[in-house]
PyMOL Python script that loads the backbone (N, CA, C, O; Angstrom):
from pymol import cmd

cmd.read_pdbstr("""\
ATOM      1  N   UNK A   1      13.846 -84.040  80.186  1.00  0.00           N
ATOM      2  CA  UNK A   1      12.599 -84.672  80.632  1.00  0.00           C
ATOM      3  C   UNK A   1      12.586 -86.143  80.220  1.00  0.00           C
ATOM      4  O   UNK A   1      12.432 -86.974  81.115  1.00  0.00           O
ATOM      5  N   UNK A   2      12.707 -86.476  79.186  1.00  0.00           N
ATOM      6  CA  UNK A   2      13.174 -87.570  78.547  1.00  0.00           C
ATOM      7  C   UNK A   2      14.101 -88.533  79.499  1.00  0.00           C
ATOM      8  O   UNK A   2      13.835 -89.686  79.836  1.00  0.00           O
ATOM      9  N   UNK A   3      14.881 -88.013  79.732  1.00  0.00           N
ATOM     10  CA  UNK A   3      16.024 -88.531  81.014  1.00  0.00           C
ATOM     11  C   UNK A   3      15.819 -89.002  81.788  1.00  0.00           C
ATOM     12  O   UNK A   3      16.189 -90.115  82.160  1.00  0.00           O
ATOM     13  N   UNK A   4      14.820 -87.886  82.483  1.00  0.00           N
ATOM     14  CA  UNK A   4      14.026 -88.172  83.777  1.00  0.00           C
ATOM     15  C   UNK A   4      13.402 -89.667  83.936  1.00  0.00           C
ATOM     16  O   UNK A   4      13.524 -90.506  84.829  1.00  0.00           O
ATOM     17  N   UNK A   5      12.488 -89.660  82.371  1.00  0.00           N
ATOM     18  CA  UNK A   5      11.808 -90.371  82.602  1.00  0.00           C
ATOM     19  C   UNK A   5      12.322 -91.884  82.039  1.00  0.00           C
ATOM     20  O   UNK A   5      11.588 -92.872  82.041  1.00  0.00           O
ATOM     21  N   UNK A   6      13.495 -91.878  81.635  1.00  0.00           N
ATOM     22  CA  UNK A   6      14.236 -93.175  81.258  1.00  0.00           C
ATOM     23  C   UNK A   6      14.231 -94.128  82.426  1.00  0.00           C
ATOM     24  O   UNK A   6      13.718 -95.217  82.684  1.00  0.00           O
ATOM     25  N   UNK A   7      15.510 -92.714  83.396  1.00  0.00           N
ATOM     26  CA  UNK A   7      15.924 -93.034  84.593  1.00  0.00           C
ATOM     27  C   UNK A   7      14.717 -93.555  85.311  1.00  0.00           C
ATOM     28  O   UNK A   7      14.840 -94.756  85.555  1.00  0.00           O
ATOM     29  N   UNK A   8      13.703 -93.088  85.684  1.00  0.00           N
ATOM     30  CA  UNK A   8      12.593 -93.670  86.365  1.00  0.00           C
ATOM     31  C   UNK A   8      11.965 -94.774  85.810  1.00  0.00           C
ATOM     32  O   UNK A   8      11.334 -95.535  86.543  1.00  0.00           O
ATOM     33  N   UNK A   9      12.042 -94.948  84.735  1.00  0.00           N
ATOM     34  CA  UNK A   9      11.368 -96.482  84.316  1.00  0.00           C
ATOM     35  C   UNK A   9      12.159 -97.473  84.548  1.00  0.00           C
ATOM     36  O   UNK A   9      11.743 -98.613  84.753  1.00  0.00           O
ATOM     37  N   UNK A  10      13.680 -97.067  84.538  1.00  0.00           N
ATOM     38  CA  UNK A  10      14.916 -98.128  84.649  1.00  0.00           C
ATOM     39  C   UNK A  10      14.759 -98.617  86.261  1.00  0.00           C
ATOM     40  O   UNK A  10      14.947 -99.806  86.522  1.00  0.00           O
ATOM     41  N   UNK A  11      14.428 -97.716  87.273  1.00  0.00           N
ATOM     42  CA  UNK A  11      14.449 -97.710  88.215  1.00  0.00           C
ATOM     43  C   UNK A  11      13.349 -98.831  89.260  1.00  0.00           C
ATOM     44  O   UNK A  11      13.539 -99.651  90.158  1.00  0.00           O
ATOM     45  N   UNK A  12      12.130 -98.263  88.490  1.00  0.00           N
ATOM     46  CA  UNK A  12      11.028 -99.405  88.431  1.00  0.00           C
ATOM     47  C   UNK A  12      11.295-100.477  88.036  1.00  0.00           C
ATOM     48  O   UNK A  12      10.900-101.374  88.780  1.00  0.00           O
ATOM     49  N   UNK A  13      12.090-100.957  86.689  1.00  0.00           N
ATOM     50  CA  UNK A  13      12.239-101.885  86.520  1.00  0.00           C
ATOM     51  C   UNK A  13      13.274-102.748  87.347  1.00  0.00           C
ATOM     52  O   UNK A  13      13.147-103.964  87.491  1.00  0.00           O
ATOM     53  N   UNK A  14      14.383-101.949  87.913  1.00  0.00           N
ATOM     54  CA  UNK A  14      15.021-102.386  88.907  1.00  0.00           C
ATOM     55  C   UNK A  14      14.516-103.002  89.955  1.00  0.00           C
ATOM     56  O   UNK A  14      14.686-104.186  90.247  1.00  0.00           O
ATOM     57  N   UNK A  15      13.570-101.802  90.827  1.00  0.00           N
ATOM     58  CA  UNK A  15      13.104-102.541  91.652  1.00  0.00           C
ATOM     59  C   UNK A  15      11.916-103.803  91.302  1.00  0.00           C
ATOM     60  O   UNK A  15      11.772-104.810  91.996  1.00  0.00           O
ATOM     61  N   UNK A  16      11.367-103.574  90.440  1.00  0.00           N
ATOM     62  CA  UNK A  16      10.447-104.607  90.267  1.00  0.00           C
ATOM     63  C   UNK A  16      11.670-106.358  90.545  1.00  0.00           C
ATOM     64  O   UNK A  16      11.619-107.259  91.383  1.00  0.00           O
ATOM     65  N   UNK A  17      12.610-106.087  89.350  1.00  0.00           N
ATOM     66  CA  UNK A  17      13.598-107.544  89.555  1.00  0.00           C
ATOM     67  C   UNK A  17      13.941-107.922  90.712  1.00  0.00           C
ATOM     68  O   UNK A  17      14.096-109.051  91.177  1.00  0.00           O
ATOM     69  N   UNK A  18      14.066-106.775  91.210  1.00  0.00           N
ATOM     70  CA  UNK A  18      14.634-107.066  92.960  1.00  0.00           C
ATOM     71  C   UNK A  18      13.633-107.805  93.890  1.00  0.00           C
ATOM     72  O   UNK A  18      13.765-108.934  94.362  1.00  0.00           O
ATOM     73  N   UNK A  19      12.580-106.915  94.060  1.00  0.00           N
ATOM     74  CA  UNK A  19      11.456-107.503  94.652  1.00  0.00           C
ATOM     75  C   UNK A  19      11.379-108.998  93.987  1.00  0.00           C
ATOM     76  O   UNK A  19      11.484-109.820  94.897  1.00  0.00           O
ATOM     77  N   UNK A  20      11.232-109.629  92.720  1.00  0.00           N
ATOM     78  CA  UNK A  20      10.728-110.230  92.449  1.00  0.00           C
ATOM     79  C   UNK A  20      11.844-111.533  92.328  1.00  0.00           C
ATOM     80  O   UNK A  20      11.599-112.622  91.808  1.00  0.00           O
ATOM     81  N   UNK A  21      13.026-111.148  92.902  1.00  0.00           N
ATOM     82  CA  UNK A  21      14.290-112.021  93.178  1.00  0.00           C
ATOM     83  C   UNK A  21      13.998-112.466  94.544  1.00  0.00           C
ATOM     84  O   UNK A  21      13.958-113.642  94.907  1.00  0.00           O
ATOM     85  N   UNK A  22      13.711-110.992  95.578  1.00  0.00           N
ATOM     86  CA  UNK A  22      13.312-111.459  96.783  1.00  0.00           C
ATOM     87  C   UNK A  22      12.341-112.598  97.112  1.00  0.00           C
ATOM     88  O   UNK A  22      12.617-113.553  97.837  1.00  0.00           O
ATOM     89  N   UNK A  23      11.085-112.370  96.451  1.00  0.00           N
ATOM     90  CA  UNK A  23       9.432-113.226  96.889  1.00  0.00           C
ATOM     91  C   UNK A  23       9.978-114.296  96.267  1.00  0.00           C
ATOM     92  O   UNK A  23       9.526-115.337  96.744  1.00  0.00           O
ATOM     93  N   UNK A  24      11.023-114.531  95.113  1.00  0.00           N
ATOM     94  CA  UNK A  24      11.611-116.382  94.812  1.00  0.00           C
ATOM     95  C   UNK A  24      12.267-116.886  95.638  1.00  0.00           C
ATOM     96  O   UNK A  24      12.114-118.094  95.820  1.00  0.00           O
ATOM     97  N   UNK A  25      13.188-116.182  96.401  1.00  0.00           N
ATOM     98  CA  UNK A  25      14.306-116.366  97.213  1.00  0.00           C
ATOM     99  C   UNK A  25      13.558-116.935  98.449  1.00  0.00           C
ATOM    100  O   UNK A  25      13.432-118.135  98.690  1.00  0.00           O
ATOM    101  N   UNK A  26      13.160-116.087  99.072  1.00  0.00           N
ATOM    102  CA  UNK A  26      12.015-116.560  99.852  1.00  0.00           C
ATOM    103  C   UNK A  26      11.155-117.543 100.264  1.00  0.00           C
ATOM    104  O   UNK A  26      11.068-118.217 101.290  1.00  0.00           O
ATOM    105  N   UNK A  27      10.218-117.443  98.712  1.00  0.00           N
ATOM    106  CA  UNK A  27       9.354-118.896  98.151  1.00  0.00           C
ATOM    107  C   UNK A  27      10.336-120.103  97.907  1.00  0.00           C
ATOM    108  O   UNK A  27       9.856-121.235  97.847  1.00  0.00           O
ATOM    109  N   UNK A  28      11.679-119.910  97.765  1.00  0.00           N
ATOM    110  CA  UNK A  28      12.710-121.171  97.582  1.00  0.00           C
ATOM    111  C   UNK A  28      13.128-121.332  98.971  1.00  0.00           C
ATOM    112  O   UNK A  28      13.630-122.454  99.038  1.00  0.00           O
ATOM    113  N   UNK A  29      13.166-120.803 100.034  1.00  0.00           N
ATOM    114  CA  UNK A  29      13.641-121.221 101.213  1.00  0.00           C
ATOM    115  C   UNK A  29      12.606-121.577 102.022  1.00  0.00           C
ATOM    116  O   UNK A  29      12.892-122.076 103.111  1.00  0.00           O
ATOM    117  N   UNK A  30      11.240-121.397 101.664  1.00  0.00           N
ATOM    118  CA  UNK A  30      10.029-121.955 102.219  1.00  0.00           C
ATOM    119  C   UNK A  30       9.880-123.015 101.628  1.00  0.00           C
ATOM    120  O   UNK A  30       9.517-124.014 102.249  1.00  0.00           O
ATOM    121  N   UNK A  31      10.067-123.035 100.612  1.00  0.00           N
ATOM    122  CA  UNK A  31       9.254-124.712  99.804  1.00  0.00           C
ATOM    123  C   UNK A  31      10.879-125.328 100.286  1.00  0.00           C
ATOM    124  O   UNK A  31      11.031-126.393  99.687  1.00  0.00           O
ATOM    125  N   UNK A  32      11.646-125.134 100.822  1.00  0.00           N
ATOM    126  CA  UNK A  32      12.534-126.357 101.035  1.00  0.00           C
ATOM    127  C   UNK A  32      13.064-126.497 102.560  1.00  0.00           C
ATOM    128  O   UNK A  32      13.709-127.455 102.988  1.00  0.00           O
ATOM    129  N   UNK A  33      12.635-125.268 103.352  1.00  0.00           N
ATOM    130  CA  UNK A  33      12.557-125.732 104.438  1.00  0.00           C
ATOM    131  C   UNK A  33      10.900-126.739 104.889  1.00  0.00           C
ATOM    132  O   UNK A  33      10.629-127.476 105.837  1.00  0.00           O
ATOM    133  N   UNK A  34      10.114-126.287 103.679  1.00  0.00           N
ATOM    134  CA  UNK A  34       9.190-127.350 104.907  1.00  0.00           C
ATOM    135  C   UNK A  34       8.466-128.220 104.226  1.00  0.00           C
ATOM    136  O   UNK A  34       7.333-128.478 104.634  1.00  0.00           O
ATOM    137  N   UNK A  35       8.980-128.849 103.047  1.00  0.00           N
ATOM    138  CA  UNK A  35       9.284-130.328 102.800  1.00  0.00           C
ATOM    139  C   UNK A  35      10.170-131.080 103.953  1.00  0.00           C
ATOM    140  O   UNK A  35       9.833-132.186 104.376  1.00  0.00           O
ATOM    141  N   UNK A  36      11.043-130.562 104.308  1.00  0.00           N
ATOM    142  CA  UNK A  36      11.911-131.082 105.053  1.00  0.00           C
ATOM    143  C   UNK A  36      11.138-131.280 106.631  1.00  0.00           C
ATOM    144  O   UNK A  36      11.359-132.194 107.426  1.00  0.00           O
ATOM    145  N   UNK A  37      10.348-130.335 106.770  1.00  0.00           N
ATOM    146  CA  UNK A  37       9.418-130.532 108.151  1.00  0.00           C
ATOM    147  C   UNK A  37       8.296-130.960 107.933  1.00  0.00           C
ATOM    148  O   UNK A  37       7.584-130.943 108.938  1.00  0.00           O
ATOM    149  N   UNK A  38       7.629-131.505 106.648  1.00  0.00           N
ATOM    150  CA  UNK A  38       6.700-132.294 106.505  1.00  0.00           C
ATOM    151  C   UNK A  38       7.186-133.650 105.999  1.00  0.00           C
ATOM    152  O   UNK A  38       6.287-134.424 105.670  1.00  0.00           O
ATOM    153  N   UNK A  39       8.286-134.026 105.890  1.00  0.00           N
ATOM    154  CA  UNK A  39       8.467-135.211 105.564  1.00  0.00           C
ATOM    155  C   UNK A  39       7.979-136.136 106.523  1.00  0.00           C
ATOM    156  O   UNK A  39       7.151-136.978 106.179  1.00  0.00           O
ATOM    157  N   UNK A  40       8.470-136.063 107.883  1.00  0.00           N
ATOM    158  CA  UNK A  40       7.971-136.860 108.521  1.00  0.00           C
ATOM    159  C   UNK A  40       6.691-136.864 108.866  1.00  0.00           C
ATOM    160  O   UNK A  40       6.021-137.886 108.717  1.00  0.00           O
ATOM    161  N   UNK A  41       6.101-135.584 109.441  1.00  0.00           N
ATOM    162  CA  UNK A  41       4.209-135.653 109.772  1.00  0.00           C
ATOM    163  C   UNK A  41       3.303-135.456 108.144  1.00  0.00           C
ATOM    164  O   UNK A  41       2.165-135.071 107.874  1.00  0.00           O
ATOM    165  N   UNK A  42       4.359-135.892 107.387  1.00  0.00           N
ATOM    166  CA  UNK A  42       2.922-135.965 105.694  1.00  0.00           C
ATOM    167  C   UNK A  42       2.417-137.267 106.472  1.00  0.00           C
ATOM    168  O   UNK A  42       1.664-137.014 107.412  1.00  0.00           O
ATOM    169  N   UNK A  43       2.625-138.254 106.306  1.00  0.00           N
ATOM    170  CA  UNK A  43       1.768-139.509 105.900  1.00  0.00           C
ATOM    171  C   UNK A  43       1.031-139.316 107.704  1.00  0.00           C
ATOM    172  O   UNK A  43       0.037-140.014 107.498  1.00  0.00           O
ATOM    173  N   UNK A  44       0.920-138.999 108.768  1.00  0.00           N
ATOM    174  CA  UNK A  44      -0.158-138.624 109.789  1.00  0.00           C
ATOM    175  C   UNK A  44      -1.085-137.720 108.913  1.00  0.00           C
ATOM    176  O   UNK A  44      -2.202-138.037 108.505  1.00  0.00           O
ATOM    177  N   UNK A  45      -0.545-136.747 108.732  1.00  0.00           N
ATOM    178  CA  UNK A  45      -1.705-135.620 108.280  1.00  0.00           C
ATOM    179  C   UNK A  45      -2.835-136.080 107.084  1.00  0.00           C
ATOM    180  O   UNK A  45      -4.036-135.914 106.873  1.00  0.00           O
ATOM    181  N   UNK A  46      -1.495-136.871 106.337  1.00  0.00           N
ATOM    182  CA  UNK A  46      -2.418-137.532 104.913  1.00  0.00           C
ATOM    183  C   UNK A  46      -3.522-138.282 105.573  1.00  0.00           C
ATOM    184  O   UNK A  46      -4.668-138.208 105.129  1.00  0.00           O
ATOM    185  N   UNK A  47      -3.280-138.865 106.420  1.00  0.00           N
ATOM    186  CA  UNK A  47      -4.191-140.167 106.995  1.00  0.00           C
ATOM    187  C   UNK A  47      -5.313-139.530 107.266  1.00  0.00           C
ATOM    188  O   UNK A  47      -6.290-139.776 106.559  1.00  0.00           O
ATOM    189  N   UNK A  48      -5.454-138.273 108.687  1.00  0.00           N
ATOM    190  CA  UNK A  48      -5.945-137.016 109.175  1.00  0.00           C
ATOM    191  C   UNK A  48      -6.919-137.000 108.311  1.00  0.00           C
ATOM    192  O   UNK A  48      -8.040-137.441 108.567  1.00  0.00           O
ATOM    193  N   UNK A  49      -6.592-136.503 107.236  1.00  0.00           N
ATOM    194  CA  UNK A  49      -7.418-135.677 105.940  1.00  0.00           C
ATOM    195  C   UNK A  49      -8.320-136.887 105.610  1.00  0.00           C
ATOM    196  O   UNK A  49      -9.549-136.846 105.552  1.00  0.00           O
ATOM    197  N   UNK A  50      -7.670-137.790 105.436  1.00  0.00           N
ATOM    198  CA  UNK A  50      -8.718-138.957 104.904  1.00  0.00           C
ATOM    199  C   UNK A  50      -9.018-139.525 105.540  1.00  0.00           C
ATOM    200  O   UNK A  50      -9.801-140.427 105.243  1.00  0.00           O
TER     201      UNK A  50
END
""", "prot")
cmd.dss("prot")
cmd.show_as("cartoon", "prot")
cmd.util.cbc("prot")
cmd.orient("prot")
């Protein structure tokens, strides 16, 4: 039982890293694809806003 429940916490914790490798991986290919597509329309939009 003990086992069981090693294995299952290891498992959670697995997936938790995974998931939480994914949503960076992710969040790192968003924050650098679209700097790269706001570089040019920031300073319109900035203006926009203000």
């Amino acid at each position: 039982m003990e086992l069981v429940a090693i294995f299952s916490f290891l498992t959670f914790c697995l997936l938790f890293v995974v998931v939480g490798l994914l949503f960076m991986t992710v969040r790192a290919g968003v924050g650098l694809s679209a700097p790269l597509d706001e570089t040019k329309p920031s300073s319109p939009r900035n203006r926009f806003r203000e």
